[in-house]
N, C-alpha and C positions, 0 to 999 in steps of 0.2 A: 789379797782377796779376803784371807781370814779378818784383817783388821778393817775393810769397808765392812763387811755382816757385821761385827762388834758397832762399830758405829753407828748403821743404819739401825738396830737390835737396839743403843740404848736410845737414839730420835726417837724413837718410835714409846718407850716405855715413860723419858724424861719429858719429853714433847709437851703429855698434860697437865705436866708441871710449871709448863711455859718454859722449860731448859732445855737449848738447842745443842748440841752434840757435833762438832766436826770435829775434821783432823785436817791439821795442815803440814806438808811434809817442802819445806823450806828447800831442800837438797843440800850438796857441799856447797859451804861457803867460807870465803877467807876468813878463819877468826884468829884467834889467841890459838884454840884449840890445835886447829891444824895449820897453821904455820911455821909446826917444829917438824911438819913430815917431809920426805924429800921431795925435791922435786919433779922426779918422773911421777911421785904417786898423785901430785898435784895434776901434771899434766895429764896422766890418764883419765884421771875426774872430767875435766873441762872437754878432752876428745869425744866425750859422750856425750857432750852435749850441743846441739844442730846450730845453735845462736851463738856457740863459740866465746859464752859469757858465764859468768855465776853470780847468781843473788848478795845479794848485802842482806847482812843481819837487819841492819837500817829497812831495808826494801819487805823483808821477808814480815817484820812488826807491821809496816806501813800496811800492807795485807791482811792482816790479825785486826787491825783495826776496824779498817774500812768494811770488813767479815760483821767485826762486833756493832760498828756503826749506822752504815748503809747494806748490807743485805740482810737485816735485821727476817727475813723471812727463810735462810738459807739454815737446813740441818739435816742431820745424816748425810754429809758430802764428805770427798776426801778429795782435797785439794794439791795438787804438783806444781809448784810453783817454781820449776826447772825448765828447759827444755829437753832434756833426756826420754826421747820415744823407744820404748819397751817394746 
């Protein structure tokens, strides 16, 4: 919650700058990084999540794009780009 106020806090001041402000929160994903963790910590990651799948670094860019490309109107958002409901 504190990091959407940050967010929304600097849309709001960069905005007239024409500088759009999100955050995009990718979730766990299979990388280098965590591929050396075991694999219960693995498996609990993916339990939480309802689609029973996790993003690709590949997938999570593709979004970062189409953000910078096509909703070129889009700021102060915080985007979850997981299925893990909170």
């Amino acid at each position: 919650a504190a990091l959407a106020g940050l967010v929304k806090s600097l849309a709001r001041e960069w905005g007239k700058e024409g500088i759009r402000v999100n955050l995009v929160l990718p979730g766990f994903m299979l990388t280098e990084m965590t591929a050396v963790l075991r694999e219960s910590v693995k498996e609990a990651a993916l339990s939480r999540h309802v689609l029973n799948r996790l993003n690709t670094p590949e997938q999570a860019a593709a979004f970062i794009l189409f953000l910078q490309d096509v909703l070129t109107a889009a700021s102060g958002q915080v985007f979850d780009l997981d299925s893990r409901i909170v």
